[in-house]
Backbone as CSV, one residue per row, in Angstrom:
resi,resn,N_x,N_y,N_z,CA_x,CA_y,CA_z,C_x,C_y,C_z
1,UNK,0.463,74.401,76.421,1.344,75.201,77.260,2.588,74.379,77.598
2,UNK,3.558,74.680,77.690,4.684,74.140,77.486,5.337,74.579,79.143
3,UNK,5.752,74.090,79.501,6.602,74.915,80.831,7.797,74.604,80.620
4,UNK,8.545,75.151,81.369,10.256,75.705,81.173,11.166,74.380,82.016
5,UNK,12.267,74.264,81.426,12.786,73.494,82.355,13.313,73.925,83.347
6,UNK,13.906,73.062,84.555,13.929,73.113,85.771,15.278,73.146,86.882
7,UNK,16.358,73.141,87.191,17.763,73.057,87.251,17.511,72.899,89.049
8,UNK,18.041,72.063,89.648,18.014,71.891,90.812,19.702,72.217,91.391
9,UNK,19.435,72.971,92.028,21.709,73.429,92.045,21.927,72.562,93.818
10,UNK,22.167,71.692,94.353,23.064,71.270,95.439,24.380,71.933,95.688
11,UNK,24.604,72.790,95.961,26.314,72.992,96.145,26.345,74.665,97.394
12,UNK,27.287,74.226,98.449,27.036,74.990,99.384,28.187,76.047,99.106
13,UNK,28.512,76.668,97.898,29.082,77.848,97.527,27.968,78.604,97.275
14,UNK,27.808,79.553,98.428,26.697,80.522,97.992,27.147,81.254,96.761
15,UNK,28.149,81.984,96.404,28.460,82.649,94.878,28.235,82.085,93.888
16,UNK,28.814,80.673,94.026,28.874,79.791,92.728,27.286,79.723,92.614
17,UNK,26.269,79.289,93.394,25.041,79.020,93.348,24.423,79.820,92.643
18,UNK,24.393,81.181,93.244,23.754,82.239,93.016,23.924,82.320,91.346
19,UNK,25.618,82.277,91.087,25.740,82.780,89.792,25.212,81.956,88.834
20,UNK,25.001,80.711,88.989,24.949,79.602,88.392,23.124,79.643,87.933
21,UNK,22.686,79.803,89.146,20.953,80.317,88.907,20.959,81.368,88.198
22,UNK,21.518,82.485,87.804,21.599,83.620,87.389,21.596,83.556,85.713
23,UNK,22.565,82.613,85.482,22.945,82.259,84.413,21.632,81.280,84.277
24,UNK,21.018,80.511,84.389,20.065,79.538,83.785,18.681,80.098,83.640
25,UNK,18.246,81.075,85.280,17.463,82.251,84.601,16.980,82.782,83.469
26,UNK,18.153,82.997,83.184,17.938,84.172,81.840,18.037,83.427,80.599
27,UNK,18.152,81.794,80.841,17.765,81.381,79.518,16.236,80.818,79.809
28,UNK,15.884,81.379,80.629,14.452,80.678,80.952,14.075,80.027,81.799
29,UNK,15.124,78.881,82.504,15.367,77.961,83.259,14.464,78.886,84.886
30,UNK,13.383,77.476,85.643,13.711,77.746,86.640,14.600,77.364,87.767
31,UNK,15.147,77.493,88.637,15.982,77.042,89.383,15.306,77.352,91.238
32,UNK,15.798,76.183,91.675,15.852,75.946,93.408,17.431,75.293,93.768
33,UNK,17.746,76.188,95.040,18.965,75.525,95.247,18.659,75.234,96.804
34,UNK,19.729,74.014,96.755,20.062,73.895,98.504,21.390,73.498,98.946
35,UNK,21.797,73.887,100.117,22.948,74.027,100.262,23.728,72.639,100.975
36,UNK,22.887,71.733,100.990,23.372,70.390,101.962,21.738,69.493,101.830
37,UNK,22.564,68.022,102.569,21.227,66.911,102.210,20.608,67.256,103.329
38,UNK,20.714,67.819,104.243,18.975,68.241,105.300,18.409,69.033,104.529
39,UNK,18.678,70.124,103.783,17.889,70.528,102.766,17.189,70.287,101.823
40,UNK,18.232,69.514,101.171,17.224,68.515,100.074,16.565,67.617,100.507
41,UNK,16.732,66.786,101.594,15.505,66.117,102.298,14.274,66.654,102.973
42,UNK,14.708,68.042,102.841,13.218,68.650,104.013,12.799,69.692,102.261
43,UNK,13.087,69.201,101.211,12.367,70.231,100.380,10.814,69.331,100.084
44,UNK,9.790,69.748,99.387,8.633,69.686,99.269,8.879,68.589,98.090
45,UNK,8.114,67.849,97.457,7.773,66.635,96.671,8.574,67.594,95.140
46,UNK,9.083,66.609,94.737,9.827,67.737,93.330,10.136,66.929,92.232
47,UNK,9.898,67.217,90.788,9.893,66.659,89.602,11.152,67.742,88.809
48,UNK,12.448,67.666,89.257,13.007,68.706,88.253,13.598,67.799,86.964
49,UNK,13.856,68.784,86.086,14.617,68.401,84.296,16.156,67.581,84.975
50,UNK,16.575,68.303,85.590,18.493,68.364,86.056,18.500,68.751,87.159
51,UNK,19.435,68.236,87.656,20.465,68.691,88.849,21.946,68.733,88.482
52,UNK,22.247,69.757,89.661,23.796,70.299,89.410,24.210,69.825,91.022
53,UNK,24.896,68.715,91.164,25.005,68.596,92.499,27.036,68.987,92.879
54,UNK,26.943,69.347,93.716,28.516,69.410,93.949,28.927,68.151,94.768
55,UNK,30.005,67.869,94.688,30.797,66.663,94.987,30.870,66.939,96.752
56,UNK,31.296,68.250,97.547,31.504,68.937,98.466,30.335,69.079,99.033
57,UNK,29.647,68.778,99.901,29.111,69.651,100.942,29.441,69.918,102.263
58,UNK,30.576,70.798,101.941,31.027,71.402,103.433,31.098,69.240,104.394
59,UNK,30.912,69.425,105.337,31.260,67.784,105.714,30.748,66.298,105.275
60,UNK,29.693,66.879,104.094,28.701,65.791,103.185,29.270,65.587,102.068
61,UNK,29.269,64.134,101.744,29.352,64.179,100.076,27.978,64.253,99.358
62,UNK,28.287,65.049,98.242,27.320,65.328,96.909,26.970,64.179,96.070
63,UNK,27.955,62.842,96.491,27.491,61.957,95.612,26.102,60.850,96.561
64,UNK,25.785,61.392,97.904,24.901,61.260,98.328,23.298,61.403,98.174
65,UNK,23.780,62.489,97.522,22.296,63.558,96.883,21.751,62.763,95.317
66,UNK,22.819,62.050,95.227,22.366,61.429,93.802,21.169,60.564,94.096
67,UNK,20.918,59.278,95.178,20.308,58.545,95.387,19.041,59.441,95.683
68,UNK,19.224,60.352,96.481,17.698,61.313,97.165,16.954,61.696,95.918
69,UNK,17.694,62.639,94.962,17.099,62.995,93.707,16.503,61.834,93.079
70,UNK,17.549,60.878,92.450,16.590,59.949,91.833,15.246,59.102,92.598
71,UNK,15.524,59.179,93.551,14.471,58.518,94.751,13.085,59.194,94.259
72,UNK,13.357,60.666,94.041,12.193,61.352,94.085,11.701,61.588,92.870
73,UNK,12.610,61.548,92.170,12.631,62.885,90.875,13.192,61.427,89.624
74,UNK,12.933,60.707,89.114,13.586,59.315,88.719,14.297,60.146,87.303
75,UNK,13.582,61.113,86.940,13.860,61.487,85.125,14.893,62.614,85.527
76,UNK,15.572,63.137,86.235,15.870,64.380,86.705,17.790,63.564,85.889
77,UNK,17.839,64.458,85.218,19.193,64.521,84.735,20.130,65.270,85.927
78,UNK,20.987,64.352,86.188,22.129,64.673,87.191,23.285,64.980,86.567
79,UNK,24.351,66.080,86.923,26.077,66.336,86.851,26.843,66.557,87.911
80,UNK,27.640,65.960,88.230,28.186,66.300,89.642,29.160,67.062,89.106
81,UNK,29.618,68.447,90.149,30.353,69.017,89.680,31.538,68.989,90.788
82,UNK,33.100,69.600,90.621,33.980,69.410,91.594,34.785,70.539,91.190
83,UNK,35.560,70.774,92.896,36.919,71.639,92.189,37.983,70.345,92.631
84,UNK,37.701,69.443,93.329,38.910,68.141,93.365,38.213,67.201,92.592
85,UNK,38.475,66.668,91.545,37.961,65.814,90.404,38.972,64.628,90.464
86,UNK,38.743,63.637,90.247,39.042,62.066,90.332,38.791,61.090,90.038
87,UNK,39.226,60.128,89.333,38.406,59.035,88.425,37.365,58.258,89.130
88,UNK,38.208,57.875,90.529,37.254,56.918,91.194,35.680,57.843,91.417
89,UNK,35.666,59.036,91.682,34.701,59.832,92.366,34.177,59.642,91.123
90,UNK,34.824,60.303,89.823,33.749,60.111,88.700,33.050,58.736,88.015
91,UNK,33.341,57.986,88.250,32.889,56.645,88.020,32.274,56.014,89.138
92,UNK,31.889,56.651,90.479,30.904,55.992,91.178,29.904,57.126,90.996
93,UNK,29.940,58.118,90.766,29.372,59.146,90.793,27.791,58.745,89.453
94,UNK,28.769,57.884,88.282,27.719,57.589,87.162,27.628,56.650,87.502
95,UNK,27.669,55.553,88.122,27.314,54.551,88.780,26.033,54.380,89.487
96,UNK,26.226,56.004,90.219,25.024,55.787,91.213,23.952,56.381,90.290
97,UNK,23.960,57.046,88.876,22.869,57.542,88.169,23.467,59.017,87.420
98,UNK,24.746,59.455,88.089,24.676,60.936,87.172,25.184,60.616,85.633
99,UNK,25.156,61.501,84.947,24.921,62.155,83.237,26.763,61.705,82.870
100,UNK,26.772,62.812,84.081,28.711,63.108,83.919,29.174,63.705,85.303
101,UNK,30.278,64.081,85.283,31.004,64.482,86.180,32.002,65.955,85.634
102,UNK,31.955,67.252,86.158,32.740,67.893,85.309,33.560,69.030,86.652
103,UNK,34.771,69.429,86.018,35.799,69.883,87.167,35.218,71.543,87.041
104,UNK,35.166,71.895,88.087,34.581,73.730,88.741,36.205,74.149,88.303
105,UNK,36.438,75.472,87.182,34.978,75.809,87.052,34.502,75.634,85.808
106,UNK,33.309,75.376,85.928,32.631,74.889,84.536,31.875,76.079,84.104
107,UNK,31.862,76.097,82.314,31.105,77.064,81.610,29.448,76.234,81.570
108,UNK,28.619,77.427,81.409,27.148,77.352,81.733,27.130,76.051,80.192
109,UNK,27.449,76.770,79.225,27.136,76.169,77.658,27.857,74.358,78.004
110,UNK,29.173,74.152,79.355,29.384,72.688,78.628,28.244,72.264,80.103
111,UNK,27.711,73.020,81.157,27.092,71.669,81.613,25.987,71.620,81.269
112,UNK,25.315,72.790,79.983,23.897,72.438,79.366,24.350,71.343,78.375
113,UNK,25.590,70.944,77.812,25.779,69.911,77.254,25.669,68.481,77.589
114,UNK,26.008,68.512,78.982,26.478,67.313,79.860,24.571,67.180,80.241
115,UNK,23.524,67.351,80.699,22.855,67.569,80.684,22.058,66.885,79.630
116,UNK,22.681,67.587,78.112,21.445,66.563,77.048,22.613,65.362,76.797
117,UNK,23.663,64.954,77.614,24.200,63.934,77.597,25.242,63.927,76.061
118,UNK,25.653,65.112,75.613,26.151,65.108,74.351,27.879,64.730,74.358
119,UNK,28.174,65.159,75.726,29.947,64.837,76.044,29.955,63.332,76.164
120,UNK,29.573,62.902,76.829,29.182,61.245,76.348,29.118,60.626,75.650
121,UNK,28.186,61.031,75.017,27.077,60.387,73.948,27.840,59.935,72.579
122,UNK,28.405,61.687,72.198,29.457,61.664,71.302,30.940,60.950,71.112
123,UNK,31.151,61.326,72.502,32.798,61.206,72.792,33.587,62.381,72.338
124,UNK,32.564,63.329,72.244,33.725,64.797,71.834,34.293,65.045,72.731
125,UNK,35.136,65.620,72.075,36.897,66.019,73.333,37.291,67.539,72.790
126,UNK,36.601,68.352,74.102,36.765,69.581,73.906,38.412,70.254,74.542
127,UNK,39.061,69.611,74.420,40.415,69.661,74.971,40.779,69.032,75.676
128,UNK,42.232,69.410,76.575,42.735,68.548,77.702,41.855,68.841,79.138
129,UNK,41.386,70.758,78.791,40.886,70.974,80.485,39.639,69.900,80.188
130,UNK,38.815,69.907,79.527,36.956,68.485,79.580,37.257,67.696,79.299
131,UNK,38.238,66.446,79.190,38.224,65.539,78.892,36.609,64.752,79.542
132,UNK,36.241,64.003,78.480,35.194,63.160,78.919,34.849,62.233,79.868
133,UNK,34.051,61.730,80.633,33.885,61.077,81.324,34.705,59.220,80.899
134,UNK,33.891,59.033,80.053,34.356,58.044,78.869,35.969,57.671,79.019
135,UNK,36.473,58.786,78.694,38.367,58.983,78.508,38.770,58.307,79.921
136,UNK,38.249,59.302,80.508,38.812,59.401,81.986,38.736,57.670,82.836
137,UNK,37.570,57.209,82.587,37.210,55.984,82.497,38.078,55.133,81.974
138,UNK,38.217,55.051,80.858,39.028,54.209,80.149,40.696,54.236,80.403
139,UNK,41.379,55.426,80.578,42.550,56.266,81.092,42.942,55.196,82.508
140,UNK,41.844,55.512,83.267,41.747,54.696,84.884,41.958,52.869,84.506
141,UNK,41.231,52.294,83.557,41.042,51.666,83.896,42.450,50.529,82.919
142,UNK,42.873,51.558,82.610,44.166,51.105,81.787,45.339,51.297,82.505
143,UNK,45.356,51.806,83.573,46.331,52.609,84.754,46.488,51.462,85.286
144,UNK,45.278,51.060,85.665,44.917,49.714,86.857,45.567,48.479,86.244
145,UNK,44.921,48.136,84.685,45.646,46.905,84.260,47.216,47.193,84.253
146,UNK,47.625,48.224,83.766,48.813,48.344,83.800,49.750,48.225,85.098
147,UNK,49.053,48.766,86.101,50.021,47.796,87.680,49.683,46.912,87.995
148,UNK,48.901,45.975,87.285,48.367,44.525,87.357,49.857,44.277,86.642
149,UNK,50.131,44.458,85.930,51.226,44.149,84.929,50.421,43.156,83.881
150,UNK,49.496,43.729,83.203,48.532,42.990,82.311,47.476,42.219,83.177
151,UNK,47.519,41.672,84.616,46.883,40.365,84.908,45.336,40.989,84.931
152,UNK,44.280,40.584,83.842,42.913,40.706,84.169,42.477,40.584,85.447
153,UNK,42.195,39.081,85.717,41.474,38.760,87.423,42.199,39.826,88.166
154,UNK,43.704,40.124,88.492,43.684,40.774,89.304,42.967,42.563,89.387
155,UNK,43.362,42.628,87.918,43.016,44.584,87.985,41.024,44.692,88.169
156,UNK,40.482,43.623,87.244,39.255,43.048,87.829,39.024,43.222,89.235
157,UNK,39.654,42.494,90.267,39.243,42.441,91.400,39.660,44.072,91.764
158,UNK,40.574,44.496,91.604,40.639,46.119,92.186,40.016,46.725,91.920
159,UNK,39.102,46.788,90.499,38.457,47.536,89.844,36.809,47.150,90.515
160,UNK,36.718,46.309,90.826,35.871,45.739,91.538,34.510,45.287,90.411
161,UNK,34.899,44.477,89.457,34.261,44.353,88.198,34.852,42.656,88.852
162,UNK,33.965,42.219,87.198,33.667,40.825,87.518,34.584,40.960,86.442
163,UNK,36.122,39.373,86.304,36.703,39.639,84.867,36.059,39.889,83.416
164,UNK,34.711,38.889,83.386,34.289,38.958,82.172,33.728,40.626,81.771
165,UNK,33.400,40.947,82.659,32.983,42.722,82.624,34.096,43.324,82.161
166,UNK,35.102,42.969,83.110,35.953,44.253,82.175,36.559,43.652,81.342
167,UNK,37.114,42.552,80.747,37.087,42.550,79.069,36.325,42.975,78.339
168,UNK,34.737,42.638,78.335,34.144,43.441,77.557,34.361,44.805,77.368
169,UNK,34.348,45.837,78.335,35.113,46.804,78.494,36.448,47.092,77.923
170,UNK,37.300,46.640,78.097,38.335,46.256,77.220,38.406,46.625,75.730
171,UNK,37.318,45.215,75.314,36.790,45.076,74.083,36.099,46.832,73.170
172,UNK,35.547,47.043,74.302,35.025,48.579,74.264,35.807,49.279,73.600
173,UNK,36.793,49.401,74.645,37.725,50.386,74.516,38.666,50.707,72.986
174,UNK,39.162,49.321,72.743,39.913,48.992,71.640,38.729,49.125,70.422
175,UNK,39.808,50.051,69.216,38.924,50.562,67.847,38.754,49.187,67.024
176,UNK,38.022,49.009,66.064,37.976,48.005,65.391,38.257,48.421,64.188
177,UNK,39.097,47.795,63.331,39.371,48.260,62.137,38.658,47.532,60.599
């Protein structure tokens, strides 16, 4: 017997919620939502596939909910979602454990992508509106050296990386021919 996977929705837009369960429903998916972290802290012991957490909760941040989920749930694939999207938010956001980060409003098909980790994984670039987590990352962190005026240690220390980290990074970044 096989059971269905599981979608945990965080985000205190009752419409967006609703629709969002609606849509995962009907591919099978079950879904529980809550609208803020007293909720998700007072829910019952829980093993879900994913979470869809929003960045927003009304006076909470969503990147709060990341630590609770994994606390509980360690395998539970996380996406934070936003309608104000931002490098720094998205890069602490996978920091603290999520998949990706993607800007509201999002289609059902890219955050079942983000999910099996394929916008990542790949580095596909479904245009300018999804740019990847990856991009966005790299974009930031080339911004930073660049008002360093090249200086590593310093964009390092802003970036709050150790220098040898972000050269490697660096190293990353740049294609090899």
């Amino acid at each position: 017997m096989t059971t269905s996977p599981s979608l945990l929705i965080v985000d205190d837009d009752e419409r967006f919620a609703e629709t969002l369960s609606l849509e995962f429903r009907e591919r099978g998916w079950s879904v529980d939502r809550v609208g803020d972290l007293d909720a998700l802290r007072a829910l019952p012991p829980f093993a879900y596939t994913c979470a869809s957490v929003d960045l927003r909760l009304r006076a909470q941040s969503g990147l709060d909910a990341i630590p609770i989920i994994l606390e509980r749930s360690p395998e539970t694939r996380i996406v934070v979602l936003t309608g104000y999207g931002s490098i720094a938010t998205a890069v602490q956001a996978v920091k603290l454990g999520a998949l990706d980060y993607l800007t509201k409003p999002v289609q059902v098909e890219d955050l079942l992508q983000a999910f099996l980790g394929k916008g990542l994984a790949t580095g596909e670039e479904k245009g300018a509106d999804s740019q990847t987590l990856a991009r966005r990352e790299r974009e930031y962190v080339e911004w930073v050296l660049a008002a360093c005026d090249g200086n590593i240690s310093r964009a390092a220390r802003q970036l709050g990386l150790h220098r040898q980290s972000l050269q490697r990074k660096l190293r990353k970044f740049t294609p090899r021919s």
